[in-house]
C-alpha positions as protocol buffer text, in pm:
chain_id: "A"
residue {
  index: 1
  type: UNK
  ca { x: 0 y: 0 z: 0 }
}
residue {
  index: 2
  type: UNK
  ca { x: 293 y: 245 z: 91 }
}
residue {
  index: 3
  type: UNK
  ca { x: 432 y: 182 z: -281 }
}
residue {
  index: 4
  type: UNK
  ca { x: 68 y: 236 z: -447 }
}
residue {
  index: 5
  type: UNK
  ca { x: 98 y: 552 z: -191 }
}
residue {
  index: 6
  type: UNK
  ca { x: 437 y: 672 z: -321 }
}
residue {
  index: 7
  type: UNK
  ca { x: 340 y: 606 z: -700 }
}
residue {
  index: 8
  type: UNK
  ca { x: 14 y: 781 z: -673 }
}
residue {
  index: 9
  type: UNK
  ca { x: 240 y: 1101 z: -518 }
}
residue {
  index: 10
  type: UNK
  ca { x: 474 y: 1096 z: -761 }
}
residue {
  index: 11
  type: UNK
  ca { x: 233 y: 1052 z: -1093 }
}
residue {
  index: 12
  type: UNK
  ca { x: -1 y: 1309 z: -928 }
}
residue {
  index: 13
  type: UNK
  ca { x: 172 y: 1511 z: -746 }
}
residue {
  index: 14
  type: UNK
  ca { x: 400 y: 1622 z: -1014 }
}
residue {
  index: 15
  type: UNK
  ca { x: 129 y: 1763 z: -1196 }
}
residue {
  index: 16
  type: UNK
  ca { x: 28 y: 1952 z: -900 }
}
residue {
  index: 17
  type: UNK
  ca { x: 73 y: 2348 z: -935 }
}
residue {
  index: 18
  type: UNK
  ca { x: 172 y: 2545 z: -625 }
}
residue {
  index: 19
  type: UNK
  ca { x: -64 y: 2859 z: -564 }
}
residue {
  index: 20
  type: UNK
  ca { x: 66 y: 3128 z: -742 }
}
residue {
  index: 21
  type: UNK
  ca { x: -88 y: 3448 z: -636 }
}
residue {
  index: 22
  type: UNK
  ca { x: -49 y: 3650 z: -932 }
}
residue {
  index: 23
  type: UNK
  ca { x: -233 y: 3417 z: -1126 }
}
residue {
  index: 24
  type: UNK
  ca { x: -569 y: 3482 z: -920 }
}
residue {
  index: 25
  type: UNK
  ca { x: -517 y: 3898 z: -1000 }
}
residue {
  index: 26
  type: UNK
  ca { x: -760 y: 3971 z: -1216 }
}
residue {
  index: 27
  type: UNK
  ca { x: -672 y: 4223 z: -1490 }
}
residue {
  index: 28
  type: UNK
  ca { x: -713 y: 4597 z: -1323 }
}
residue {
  index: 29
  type: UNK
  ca { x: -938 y: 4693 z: -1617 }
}
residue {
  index: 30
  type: UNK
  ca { x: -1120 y: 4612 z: -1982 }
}
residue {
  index: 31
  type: UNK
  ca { x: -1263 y: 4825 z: -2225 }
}
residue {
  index: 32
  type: UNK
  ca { x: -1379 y: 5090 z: -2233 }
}
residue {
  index: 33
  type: UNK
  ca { x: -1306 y: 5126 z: -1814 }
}
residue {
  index: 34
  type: UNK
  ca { x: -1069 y: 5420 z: -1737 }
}
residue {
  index: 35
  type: UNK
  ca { x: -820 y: 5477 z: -1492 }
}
residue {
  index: 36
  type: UNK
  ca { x: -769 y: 5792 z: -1387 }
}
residue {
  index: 37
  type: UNK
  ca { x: -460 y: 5864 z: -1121 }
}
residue {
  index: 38
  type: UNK
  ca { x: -452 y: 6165 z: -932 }
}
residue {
  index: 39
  type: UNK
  ca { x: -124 y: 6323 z: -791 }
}
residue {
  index: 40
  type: UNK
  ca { x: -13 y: 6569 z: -544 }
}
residue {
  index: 41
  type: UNK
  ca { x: 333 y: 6694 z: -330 }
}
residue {
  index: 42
  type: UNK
  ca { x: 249 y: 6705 z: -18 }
}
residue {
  index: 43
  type: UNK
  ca { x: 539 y: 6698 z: 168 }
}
residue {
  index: 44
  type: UNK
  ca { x: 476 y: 6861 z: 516 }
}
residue {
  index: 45
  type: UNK
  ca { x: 135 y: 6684 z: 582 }
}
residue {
  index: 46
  type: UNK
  ca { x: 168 y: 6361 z: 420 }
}
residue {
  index: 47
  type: UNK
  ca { x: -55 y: 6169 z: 669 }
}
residue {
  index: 48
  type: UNK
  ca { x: -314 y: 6412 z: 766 }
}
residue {
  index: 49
  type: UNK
  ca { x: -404 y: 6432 z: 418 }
}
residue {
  index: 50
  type: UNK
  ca { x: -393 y: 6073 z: 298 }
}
residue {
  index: 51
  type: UNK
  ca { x: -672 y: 6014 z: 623 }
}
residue {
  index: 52
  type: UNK
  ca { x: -851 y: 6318 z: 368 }
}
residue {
  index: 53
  type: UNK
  ca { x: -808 y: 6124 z: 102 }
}
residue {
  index: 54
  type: UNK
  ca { x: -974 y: 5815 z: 297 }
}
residue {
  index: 55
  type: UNK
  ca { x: -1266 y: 6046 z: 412 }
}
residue {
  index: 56
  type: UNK
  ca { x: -1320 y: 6183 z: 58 }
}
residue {
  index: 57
  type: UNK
  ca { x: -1332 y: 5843 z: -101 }
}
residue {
  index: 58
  type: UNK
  ca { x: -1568 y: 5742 z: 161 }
}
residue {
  index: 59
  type: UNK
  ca { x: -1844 y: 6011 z: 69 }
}
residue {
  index: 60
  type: UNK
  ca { x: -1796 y: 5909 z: -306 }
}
residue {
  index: 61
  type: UNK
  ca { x: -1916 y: 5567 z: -179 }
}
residue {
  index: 62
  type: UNK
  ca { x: -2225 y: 5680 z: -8 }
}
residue {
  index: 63
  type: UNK
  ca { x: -2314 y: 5953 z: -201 }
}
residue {
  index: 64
  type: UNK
  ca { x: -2228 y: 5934 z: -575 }
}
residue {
  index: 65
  type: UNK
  ca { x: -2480 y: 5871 z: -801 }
}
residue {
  index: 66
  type: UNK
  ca { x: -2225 y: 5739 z: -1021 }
}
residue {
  index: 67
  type: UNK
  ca { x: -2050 y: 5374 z: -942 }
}
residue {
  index: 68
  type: UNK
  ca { x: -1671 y: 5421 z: -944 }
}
residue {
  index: 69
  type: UNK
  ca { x: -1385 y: 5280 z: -723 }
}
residue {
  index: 70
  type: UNK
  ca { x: -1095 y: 5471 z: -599 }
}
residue {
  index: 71
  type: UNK
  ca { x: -797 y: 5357 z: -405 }
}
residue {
  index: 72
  type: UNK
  ca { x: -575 y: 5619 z: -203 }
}
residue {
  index: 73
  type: UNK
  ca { x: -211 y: 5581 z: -163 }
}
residue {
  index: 74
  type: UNK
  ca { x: 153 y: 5728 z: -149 }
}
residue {
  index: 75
  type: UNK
  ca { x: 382 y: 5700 z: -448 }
}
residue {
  index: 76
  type: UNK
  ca { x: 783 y: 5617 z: -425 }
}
residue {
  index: 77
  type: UNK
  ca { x: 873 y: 6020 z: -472 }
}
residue {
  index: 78
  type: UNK
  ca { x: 633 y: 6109 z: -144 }
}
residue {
  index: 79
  type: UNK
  ca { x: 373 y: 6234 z: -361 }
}
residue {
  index: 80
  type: UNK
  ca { x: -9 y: 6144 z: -229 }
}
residue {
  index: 81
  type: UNK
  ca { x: -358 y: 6072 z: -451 }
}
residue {
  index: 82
  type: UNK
  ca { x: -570 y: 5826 z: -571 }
}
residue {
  index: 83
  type: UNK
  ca { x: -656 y: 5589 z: -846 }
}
residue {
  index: 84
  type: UNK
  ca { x: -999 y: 5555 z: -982 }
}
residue {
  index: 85
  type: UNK
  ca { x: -1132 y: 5313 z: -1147 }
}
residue {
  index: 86
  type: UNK
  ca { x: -1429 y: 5425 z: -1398 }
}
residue {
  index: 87
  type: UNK
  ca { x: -1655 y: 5196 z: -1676 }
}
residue {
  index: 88
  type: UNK
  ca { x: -1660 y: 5416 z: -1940 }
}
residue {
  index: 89
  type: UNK
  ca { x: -1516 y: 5848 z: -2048 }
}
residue {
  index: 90
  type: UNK
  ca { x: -1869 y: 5904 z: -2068 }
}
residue {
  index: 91
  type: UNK
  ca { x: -1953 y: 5789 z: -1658 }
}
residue {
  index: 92
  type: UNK
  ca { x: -1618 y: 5977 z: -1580 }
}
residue {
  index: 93
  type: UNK
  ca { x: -1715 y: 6298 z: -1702 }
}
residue {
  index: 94
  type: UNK
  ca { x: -2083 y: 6222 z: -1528 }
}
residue {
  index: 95
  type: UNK
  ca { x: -1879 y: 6178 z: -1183 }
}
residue {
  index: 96
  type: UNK
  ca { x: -1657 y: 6483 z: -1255 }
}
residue {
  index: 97
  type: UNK
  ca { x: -1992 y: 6675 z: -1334 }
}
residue {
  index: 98
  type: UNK
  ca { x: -2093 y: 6536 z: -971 }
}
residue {
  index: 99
  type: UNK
  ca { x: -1786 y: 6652 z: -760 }
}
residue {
  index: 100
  type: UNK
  ca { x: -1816 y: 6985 z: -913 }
}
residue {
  index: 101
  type: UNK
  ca { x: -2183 y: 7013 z: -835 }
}
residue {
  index: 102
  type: UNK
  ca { x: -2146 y: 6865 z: -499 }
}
residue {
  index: 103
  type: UNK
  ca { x: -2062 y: 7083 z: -201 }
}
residue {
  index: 104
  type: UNK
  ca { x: -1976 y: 6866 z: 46 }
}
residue {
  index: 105
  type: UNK
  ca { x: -1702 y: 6683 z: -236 }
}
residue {
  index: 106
  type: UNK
  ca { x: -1595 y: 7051 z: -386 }
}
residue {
  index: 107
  type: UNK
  ca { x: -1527 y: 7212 z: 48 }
}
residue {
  index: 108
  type: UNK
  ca { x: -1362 y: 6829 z: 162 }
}
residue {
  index: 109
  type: UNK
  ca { x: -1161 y: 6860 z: -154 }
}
residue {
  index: 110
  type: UNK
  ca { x: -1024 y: 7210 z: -129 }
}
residue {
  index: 111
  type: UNK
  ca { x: -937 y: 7130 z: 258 }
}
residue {
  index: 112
  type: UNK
  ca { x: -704 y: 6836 z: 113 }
}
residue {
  index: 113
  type: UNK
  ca { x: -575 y: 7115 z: -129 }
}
residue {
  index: 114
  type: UNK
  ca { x: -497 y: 7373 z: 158 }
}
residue {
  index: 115
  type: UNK
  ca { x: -365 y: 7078 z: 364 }
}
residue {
  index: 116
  type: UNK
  ca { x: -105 y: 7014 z: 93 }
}
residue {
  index: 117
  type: UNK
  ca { x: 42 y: 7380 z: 80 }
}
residue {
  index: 118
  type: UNK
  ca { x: -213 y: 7502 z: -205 }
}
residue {
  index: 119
  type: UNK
  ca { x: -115 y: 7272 z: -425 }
}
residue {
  index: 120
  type: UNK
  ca { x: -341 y: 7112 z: -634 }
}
residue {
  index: 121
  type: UNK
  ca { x: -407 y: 6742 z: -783 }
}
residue {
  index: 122
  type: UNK
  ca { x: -218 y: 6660 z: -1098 }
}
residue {
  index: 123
  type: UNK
  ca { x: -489 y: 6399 z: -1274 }
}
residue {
  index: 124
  type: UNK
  ca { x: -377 y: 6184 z: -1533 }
}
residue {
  index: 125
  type: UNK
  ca { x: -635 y: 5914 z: -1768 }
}
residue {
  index: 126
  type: UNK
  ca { x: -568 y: 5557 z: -1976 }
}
residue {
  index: 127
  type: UNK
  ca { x: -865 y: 5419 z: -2173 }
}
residue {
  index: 128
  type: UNK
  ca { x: -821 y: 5016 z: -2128 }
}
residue {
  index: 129
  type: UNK
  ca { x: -767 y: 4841 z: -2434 }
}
């Protein structure tokens, strides 16, 4: 039985694949999505406006009429932002439309601005392909 045990291993086990994480990734977008990354120095209140960032992206959740997903982080050179993720140009420029309209968005916003020494977001789009 311990040979028939040992065989079975060997024949079946060889075939076995180890769990690669980066095989269960799925792709970060598909046509026509759009990513859309946001950038700004903020070198003297890092932190305190990354938790901004958080709270901002939070509202969009709750109150934006148009479905998007953002992700806030800190790039390699210190700069701060965000990386949305949007199905189509169209639905972008509806949710751009939104934040501009929105008051609560437009005064959280311009706090994460003055926070950051007046300077402003540096946004950036790719069309998937």
């Amino acid at each position: 039985m311990k040979k028939f045990f040992a065989f079975y291993v060997l024949i079946f086990g060889a075939h076995a694949k180890a769990a690669d994480p980066v095989e269960s990734i799925d792709p970060i977008a598909s046509t026509p999505q759009v990513i859309v990354v946001y950038r700004n120095k903020c070198p003297e209140n890092q932190e305190n406006a990354i938790q901004m960032v958080k709270g901002l992206i939070a509202y969009e959740r709750v109150s934006s009429p148009i479905a998007y997903s953002s992700v806030p982080g800190i790039w390699e050179d210190g700069s701060i932002g965000a990386i949305d993720l949007h199905q189509s140009i169209e639905l972008m420029e509806k949710a751009f439309d939104w934040q501009q309209a929105d008051e609560s968005w437009t005064s959280q916003y311009k706090a994460i601005v003055s926070a950051c020494g007046g300077n402003e977001f540096e946004p950036s789009y790719m069309v998937a392909k």
